[in-house]
CHARMM internal coordinates of N, CA and C (Angstrom, degrees):
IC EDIT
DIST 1 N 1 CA 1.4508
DIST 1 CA 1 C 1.5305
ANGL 1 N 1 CA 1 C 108.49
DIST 1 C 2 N 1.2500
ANGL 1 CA 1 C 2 N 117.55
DIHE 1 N 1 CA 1 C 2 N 129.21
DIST 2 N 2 CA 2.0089
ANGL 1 C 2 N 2 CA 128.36
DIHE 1 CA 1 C 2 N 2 CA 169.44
DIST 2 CA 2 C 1.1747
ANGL 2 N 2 CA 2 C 101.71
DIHE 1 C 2 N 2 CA 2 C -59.24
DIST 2 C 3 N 1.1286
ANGL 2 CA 2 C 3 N 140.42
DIHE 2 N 2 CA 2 C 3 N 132.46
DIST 3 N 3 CA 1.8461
ANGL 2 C 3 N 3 CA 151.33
DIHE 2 CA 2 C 3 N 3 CA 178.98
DIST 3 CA 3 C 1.6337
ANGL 3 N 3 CA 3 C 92.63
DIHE 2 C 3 N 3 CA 3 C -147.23
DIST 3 C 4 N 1.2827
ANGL 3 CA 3 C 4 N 85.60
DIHE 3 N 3 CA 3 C 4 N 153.88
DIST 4 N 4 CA 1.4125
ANGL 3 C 4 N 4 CA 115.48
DIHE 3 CA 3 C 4 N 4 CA 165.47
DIST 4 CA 4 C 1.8156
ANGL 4 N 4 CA 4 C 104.03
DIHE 3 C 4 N 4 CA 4 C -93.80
DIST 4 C 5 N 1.3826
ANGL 4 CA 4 C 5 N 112.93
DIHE 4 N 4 CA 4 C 5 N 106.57
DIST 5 N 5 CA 1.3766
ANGL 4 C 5 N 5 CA 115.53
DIHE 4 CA 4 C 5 N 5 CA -173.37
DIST 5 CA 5 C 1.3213
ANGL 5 N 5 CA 5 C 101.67
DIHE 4 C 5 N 5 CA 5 C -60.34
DIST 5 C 6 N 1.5235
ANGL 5 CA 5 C 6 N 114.44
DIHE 5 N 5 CA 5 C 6 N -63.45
DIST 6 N 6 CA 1.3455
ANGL 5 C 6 N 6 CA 123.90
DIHE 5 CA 5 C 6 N 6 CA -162.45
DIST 6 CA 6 C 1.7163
ANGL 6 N 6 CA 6 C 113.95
DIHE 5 C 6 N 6 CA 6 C -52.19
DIST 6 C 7 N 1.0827
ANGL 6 CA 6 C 7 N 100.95
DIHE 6 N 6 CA 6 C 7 N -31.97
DIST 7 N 7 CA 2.0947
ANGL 6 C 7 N 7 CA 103.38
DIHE 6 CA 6 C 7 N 7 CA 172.11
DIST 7 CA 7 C 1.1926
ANGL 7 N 7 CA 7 C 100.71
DIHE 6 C 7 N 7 CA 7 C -74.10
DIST 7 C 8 N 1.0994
ANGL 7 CA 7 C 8 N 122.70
DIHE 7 N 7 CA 7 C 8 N -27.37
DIST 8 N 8 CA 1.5131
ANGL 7 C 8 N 8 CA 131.34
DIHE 7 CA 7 C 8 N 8 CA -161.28
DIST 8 CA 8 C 1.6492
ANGL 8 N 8 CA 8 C 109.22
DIHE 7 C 8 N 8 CA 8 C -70.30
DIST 8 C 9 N 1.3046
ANGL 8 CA 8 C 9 N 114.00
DIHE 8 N 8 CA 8 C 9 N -41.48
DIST 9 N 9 CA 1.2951
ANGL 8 C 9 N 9 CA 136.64
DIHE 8 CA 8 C 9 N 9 CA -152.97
DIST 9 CA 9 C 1.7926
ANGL 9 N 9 CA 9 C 103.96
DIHE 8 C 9 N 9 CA 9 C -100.75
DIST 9 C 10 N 1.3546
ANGL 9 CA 9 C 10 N 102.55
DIHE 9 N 9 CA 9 C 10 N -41.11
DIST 10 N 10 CA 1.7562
ANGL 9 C 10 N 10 CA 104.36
DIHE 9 CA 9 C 10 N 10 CA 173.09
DIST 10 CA 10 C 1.5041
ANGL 10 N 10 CA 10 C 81.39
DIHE 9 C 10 N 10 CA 10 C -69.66
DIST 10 C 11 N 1.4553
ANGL 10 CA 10 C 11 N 151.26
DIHE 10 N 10 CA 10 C 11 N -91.91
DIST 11 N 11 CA 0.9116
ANGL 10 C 11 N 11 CA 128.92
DIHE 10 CA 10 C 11 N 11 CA -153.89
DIST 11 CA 11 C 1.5664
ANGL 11 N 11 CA 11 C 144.61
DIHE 10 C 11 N 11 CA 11 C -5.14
DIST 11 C 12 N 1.5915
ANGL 11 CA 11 C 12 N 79.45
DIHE 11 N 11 CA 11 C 12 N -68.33
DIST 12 N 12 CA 1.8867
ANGL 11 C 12 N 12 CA 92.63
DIHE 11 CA 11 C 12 N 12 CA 157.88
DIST 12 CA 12 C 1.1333
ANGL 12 N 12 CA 12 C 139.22
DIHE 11 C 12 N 12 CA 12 C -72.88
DIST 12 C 13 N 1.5293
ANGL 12 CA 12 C 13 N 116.91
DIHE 12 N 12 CA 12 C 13 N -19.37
DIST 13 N 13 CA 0.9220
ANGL 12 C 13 N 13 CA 131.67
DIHE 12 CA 12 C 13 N 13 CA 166.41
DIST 13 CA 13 C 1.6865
ANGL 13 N 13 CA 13 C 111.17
DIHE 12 C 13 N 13 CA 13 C -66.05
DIST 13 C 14 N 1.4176
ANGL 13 CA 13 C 14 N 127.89
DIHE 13 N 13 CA 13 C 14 N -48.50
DIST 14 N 14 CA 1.4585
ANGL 13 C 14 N 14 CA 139.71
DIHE 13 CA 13 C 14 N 14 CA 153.35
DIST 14 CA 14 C 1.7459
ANGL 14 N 14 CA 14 C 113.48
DIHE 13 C 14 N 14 CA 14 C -30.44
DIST 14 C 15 N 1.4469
ANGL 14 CA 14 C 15 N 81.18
DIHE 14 N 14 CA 14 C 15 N -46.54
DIST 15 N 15 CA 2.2766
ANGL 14 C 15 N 15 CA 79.63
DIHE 14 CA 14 C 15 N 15 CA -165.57
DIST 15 CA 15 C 1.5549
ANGL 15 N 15 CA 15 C 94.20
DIHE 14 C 15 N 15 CA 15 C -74.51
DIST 15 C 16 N 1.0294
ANGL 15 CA 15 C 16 N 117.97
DIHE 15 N 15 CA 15 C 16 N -38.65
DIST 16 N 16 CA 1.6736
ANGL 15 C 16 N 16 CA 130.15
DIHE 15 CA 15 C 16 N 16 CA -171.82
DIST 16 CA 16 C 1.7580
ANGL 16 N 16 CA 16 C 111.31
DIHE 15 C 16 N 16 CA 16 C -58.01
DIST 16 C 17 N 1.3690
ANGL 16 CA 16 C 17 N 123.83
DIHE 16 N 16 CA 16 C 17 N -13.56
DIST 17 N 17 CA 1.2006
ANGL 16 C 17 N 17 CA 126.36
DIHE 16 CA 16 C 17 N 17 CA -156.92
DIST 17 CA 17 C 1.7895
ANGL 17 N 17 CA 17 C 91.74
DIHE 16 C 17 N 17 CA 17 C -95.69
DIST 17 C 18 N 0.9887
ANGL 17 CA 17 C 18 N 114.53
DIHE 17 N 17 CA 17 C 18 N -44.93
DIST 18 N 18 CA 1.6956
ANGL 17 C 18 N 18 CA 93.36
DIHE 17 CA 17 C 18 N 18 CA 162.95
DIST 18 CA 18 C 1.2929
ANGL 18 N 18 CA 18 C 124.33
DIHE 17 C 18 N 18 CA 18 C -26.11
DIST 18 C 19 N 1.0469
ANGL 18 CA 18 C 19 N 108.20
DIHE 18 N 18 CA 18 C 19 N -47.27
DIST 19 N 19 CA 1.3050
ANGL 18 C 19 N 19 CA 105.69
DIHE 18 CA 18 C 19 N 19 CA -159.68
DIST 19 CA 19 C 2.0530
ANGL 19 N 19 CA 19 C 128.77
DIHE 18 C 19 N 19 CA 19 C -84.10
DIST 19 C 20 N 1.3445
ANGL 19 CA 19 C 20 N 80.08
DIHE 19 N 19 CA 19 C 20 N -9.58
DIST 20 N 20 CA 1.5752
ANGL 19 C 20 N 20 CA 116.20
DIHE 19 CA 19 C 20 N 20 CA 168.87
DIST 20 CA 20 C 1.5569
ANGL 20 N 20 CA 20 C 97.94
DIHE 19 C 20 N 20 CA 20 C -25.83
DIST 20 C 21 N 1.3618
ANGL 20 CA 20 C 21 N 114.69
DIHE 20 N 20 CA 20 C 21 N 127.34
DIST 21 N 21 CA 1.5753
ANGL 20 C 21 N 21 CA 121.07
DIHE 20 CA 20 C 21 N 21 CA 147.75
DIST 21 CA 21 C 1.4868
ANGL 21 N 21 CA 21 C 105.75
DIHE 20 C 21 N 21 CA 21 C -80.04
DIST 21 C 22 N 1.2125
ANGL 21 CA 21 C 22 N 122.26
DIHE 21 N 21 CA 21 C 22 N 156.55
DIST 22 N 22 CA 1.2653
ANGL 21 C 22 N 22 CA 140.00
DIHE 21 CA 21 C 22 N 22 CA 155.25
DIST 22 CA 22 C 1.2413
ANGL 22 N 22 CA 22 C 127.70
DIHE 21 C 22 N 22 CA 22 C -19.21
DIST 22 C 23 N 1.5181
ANGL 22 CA 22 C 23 N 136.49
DIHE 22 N 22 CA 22 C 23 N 86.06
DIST 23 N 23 CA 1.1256
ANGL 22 C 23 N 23 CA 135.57
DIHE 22 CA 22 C 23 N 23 CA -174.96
DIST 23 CA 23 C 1.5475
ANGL 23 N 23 CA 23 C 104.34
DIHE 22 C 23 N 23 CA 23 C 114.64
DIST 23 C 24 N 1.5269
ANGL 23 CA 23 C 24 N 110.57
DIHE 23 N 23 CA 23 C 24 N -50.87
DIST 24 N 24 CA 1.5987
ANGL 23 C 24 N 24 CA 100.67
DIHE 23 CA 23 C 24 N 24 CA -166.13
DIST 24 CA 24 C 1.6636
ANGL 24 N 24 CA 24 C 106.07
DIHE 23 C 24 N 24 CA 24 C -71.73
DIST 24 C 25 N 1.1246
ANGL 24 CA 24 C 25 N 93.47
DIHE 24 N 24 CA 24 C 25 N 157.68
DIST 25 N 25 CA 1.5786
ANGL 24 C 25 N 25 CA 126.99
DIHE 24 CA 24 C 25 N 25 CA 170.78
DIST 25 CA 25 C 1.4075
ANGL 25 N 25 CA 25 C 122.65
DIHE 24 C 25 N 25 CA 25 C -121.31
DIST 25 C 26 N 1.5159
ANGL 25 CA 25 C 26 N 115.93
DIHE 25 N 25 CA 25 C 26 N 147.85
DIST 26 N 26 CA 1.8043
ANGL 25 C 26 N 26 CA 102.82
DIHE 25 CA 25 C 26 N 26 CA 155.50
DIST 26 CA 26 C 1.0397
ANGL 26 N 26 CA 26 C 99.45
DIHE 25 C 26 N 26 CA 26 C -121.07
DIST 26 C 27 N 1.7927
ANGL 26 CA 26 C 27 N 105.33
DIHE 26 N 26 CA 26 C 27 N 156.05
DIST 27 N 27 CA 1.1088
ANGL 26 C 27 N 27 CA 133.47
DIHE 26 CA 26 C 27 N 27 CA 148.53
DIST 27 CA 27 C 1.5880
ANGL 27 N 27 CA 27 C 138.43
DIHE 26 C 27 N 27 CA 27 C -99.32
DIST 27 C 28 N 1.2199
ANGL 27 CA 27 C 28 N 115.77
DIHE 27 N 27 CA 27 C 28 N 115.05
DIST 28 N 28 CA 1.5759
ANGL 27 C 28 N 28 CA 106.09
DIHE 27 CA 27 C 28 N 28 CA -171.57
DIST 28 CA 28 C 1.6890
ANGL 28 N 28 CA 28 C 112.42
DIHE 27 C 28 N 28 CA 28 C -101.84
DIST 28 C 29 N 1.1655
ANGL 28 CA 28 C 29 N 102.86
DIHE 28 N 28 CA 28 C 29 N 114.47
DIST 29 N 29 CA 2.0223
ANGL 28 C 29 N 29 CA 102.88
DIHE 28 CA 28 C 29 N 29 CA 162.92
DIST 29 CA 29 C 1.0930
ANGL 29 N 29 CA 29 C 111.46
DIHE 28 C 29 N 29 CA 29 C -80.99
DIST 29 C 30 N 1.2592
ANGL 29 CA 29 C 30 N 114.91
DIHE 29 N 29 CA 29 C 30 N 146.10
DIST 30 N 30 CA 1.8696
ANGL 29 C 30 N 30 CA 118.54
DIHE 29 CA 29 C 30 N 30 CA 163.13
DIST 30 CA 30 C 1.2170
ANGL 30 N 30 CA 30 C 100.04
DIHE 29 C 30 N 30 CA 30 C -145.37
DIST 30 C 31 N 1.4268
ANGL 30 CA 30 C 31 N 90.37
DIHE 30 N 30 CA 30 C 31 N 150.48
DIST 31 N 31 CA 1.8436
ANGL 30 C 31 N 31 CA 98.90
DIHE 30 CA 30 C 31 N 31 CA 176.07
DIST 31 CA 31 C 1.3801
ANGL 31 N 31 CA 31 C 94.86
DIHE 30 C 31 N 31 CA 31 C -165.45
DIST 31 C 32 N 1.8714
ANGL 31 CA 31 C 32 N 108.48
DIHE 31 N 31 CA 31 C 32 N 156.51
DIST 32 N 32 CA 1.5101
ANGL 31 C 32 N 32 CA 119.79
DIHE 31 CA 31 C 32 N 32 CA -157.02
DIST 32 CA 32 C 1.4847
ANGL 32 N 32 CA 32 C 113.09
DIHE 31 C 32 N 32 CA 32 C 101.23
DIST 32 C 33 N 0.9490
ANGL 32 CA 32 C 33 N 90.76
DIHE 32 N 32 CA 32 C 33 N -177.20
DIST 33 N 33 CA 1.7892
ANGL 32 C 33 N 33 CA 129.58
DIHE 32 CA 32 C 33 N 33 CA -176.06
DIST 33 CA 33 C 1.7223
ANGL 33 N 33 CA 33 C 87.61
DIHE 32 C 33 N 33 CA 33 C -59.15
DIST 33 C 34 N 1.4077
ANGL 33 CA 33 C 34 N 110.21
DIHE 33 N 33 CA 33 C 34 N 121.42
DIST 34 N 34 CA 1.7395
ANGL 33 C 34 N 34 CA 117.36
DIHE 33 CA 33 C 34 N 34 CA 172.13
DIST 34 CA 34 C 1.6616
ANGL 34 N 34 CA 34 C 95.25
DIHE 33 C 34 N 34 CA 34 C -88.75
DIST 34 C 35 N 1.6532
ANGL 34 CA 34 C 35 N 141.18
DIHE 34 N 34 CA 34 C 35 N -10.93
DIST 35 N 35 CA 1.2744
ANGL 34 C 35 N 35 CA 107.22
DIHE 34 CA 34 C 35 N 35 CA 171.49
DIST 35 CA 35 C 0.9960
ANGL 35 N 35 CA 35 C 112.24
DIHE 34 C 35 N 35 CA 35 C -104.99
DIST 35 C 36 N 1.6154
ANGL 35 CA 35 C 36 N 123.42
DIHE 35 N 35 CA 35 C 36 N 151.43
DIST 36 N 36 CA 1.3838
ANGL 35 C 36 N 36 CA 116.61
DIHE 35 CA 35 C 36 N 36 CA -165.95
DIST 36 CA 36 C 1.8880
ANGL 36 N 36 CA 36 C 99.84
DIHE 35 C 36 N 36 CA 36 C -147.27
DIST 36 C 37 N 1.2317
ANGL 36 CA 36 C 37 N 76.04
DIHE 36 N 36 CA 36 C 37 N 160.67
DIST 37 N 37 CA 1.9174
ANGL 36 C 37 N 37 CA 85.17
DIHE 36 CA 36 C 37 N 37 CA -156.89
DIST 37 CA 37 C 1.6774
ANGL 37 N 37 CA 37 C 98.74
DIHE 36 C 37 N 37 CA 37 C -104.58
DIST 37 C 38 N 0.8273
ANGL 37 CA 37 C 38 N 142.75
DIHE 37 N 37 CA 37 C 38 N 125.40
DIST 38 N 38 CA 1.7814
ANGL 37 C 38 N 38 CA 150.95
DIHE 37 CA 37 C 38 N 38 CA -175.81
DIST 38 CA 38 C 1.1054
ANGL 38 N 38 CA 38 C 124.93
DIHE 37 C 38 N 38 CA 38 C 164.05
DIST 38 C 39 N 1.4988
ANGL 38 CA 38 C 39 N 122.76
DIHE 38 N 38 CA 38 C 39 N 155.96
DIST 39 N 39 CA 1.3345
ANGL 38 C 39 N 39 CA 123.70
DIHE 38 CA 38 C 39 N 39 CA 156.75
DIST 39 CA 39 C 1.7419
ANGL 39 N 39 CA 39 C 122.30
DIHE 38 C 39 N 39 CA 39 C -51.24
DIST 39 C 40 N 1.4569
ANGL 39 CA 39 C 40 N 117.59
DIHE 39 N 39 CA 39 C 40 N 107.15
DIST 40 N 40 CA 1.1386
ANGL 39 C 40 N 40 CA 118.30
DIHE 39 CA 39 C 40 N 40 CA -170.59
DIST 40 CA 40 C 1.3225
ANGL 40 N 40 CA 40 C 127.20
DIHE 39 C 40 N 40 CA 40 C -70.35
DIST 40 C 41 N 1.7194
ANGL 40 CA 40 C 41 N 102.76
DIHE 40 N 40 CA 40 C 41 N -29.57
DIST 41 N 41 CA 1.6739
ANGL 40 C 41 N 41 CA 107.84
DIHE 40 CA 40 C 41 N 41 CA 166.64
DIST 41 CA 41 C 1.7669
ANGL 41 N 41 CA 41 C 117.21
DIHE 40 C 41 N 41 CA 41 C -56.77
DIST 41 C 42 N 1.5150
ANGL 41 CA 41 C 42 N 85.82
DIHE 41 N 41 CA 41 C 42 N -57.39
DIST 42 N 42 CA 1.8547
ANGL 41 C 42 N 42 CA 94.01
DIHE 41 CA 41 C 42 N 42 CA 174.86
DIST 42 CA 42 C 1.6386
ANGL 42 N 42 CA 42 C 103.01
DIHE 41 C 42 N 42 CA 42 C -31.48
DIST 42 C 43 N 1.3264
ANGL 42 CA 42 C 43 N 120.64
DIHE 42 N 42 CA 42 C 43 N -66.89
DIST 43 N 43 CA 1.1792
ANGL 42 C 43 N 43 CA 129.94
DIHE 42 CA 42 C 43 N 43 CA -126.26
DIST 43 CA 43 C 1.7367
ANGL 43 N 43 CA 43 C 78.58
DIHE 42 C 43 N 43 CA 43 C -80.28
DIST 43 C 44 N 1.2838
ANGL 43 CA 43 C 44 N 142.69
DIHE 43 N 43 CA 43 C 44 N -36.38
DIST 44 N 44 CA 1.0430
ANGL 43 C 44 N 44 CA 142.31
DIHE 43 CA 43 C 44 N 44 CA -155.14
DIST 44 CA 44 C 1.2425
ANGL 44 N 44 CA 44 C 115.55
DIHE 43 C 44 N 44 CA 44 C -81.90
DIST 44 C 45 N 1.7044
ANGL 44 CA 44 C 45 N 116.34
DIHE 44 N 44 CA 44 C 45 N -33.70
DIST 45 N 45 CA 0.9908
ANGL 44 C 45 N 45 CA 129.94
DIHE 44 CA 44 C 45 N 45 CA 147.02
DIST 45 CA 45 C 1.6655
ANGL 45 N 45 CA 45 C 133.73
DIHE 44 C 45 N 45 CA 45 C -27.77
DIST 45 C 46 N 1.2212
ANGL 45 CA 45 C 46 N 89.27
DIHE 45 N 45 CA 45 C 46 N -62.62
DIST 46 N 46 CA 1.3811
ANGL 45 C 46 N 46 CA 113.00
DIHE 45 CA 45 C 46 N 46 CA -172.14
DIST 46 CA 46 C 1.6423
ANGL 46 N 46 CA 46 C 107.60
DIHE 45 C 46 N 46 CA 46 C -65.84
DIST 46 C 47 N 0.8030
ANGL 46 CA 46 C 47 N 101.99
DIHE 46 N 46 CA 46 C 47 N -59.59
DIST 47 N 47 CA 1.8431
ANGL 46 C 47 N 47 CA 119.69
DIHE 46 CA 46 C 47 N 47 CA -179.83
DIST 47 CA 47 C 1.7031
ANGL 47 N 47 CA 47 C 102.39
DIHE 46 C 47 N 47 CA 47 C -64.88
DIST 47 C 48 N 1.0914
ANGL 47 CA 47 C 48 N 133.91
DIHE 47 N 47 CA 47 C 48 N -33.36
DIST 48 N 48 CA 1.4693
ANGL 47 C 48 N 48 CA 122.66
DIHE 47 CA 47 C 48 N 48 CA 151.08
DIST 48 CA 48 C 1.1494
ANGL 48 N 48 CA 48 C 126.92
DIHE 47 C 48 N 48 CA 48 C -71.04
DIST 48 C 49 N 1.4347
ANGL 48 CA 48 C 49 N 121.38
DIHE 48 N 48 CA 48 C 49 N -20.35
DIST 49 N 49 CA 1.1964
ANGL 48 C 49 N 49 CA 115.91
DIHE 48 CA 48 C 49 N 49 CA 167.03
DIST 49 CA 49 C 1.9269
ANGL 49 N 49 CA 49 C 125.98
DIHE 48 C 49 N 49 CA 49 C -76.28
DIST 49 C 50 N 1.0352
ANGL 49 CA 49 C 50 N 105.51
DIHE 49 N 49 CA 49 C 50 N -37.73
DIST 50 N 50 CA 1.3329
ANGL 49 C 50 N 50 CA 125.97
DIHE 49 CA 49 C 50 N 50 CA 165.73
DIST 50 CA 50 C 1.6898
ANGL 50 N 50 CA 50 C 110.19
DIHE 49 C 50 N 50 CA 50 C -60.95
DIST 50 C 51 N 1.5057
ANGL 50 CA 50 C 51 N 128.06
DIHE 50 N 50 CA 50 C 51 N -59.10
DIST 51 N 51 CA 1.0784
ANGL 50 C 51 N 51 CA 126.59
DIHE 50 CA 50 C 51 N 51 CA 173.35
DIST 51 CA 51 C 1.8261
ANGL 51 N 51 CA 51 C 110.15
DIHE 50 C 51 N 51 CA 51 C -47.36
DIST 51 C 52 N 1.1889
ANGL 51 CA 51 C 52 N 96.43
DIHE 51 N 51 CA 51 C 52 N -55.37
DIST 52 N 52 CA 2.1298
ANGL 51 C 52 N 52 CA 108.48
DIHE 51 CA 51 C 52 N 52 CA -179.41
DIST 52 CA 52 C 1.4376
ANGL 52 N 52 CA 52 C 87.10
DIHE 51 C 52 N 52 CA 52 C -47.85
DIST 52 C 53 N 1.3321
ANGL 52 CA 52 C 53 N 128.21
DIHE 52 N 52 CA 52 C 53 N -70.22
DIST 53 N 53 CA 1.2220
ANGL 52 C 53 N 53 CA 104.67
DIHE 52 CA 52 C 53 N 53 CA -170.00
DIST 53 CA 53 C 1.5270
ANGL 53 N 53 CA 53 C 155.69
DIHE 52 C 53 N 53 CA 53 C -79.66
DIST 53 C 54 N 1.4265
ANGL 53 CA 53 C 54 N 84.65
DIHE 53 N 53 CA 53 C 54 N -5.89
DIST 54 N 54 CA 1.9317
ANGL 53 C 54 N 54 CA 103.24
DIHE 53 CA 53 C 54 N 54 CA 169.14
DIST 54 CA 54 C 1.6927
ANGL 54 N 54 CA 54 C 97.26
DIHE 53 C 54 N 54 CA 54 C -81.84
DIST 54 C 55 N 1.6268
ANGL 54 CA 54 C 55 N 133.70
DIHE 54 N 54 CA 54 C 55 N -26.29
DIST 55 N 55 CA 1.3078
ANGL 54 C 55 N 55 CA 114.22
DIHE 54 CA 54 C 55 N 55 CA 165.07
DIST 55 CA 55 C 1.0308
ANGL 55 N 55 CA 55 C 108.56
DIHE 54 C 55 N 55 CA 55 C -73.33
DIST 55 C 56 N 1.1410
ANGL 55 CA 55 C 56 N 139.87
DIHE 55 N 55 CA 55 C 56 N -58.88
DIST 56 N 56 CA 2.0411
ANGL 55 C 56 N 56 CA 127.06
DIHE 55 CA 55 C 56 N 56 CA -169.20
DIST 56 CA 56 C 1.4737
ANGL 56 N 56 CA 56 C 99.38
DIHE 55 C 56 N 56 CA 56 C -36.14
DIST 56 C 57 N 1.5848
ANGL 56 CA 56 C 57 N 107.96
DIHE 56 N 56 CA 56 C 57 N -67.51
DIST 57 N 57 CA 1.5228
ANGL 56 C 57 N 57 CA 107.66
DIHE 56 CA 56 C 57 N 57 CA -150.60
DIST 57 CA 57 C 1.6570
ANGL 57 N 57 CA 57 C 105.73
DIHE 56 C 57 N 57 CA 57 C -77.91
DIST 57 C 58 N 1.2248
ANGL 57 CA 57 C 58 N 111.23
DIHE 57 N 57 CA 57 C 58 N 2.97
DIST 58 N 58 CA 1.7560
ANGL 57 C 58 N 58 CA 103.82
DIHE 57 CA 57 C 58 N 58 CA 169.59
DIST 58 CA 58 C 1.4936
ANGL 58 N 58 CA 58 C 118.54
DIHE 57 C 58 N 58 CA 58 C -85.01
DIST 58 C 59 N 1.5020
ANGL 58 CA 58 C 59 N 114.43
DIHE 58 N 58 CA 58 C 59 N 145.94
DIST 59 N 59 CA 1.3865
ANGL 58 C 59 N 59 CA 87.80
DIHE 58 CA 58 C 59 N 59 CA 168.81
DIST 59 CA 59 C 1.8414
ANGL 59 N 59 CA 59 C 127.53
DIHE 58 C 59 N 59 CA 59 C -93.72
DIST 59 C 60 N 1.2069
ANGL 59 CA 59 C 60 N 118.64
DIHE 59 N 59 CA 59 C 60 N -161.17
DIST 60 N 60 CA 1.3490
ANGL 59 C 60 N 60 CA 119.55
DIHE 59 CA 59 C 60 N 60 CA -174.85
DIST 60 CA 60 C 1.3540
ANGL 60 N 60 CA 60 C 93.01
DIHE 59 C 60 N 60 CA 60 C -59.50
DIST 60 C 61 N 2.0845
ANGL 60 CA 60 C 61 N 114.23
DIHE 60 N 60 CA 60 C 61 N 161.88
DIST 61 N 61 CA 1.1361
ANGL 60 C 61 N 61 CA 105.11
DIHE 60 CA 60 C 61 N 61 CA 140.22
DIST 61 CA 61 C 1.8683
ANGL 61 N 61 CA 61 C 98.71
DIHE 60 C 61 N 61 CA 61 C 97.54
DIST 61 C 62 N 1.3187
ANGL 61 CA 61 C 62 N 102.34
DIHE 61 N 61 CA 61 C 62 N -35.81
DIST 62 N 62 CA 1.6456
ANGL 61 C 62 N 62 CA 100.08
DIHE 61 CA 61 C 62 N 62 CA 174.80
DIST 62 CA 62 C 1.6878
ANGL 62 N 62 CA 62 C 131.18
DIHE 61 C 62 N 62 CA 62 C -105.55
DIST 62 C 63 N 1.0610
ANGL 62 CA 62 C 63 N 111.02
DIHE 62 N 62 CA 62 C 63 N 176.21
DIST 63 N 63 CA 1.6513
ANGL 62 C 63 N 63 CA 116.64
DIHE 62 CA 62 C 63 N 63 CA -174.92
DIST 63 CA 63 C 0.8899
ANGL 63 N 63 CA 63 C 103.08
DIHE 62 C 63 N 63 CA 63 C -97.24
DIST 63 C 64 N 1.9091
ANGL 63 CA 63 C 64 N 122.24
DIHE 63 N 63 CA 63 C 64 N 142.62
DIST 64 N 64 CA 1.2850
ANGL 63 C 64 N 64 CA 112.20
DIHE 63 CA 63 C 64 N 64 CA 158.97
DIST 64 CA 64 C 1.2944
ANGL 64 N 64 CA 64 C 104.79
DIHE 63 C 64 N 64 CA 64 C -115.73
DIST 64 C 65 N 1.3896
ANGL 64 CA 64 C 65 N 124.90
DIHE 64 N 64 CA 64 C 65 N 145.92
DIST 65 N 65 CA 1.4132
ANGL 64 C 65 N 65 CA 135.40
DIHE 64 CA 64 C 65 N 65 CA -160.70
DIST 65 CA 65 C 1.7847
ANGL 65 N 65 CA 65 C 96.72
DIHE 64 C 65 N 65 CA 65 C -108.52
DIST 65 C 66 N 1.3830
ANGL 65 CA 65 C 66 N 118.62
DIHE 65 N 65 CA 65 C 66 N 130.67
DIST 66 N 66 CA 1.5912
ANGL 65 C 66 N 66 CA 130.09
DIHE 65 CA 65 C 66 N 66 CA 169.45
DIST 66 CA 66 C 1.5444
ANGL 66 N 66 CA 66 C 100.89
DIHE 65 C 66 N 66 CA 66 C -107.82
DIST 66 C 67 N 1.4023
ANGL 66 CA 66 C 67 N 132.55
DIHE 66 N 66 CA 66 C 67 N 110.96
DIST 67 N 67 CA 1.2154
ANGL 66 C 67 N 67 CA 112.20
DIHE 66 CA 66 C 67 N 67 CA 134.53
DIST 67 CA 67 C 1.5151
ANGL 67 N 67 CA 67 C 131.04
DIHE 66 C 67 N 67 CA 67 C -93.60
DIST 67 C 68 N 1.1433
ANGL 67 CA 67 C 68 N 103.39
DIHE 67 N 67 CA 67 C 68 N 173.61
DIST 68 N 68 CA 1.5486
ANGL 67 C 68 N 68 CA 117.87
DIHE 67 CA 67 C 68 N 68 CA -179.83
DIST 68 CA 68 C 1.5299
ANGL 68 N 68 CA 68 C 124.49
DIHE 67 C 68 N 68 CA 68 C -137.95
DIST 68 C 69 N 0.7379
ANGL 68 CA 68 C 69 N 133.63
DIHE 68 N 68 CA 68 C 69 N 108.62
DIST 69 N 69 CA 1.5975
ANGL 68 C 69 N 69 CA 136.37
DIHE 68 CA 68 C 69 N 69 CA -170.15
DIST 69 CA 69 C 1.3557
ANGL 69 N 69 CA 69 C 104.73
DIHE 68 C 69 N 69 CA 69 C -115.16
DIST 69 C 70 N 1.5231
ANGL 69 CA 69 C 70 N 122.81
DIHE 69 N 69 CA 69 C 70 N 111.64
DIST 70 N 70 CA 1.8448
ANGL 69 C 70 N 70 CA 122.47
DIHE 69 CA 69 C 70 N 70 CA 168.62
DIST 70 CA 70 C 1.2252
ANGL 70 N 70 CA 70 C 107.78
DIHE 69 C 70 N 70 CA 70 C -91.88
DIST 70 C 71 N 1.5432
ANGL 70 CA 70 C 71 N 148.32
DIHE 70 N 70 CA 70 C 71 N 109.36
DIST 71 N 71 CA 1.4125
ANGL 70 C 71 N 71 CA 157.54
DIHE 70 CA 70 C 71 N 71 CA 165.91
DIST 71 CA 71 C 1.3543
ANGL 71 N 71 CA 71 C 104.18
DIHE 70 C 71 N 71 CA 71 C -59.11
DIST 71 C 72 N 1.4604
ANGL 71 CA 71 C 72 N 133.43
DIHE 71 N 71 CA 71 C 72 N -173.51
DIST 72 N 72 CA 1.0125
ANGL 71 C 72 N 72 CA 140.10
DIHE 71 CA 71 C 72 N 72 CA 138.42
DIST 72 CA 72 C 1.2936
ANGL 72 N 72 CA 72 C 116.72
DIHE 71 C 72 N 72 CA 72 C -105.52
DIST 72 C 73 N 1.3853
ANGL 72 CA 72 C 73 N 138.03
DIHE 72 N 72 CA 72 C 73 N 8.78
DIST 73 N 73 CA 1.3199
ANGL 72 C 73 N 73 CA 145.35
DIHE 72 CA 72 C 73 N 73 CA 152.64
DIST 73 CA 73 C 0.9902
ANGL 73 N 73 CA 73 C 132.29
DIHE 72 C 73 N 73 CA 73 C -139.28
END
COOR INIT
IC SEED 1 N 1 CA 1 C
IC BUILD
């Protein structure tokens, strides 16, 4: 399916903010091509799983930084 990564990604980044300890924040960069070609569940998967785990293992008080880079190959 064609998605717009970058909407895609504040999204999760949005649902993910519950889960915030005290102080931390994320930040997401993106850069590239905003349409992107993939399985969107996979990808959603994946990117919540990674987010869940840069909050557990961070401590209070810090940022967590997402980048994103779309190539064309």
């Amino acid at each position: 399916v064609l998605f717009n990564v970058k909407d895609f990604l504040e999204d999760i980044m949005e649902e993910m903010r519950v889960q915030l300890k005290p102080g931390q924040d994320i930040e997401c960069k993106f850069s590239g091509n905003t349409e992107f070609l993939t399985d969107k569940r996979m990808l959603k998967n994946i990117s919540l799983n990674l987010v869940s785990n840069a909050i557990k293992f961070s401590p209070e008080g810090k940022i967590i930084h997402m980048e994103c880079v779309s190539e064309s190959d």
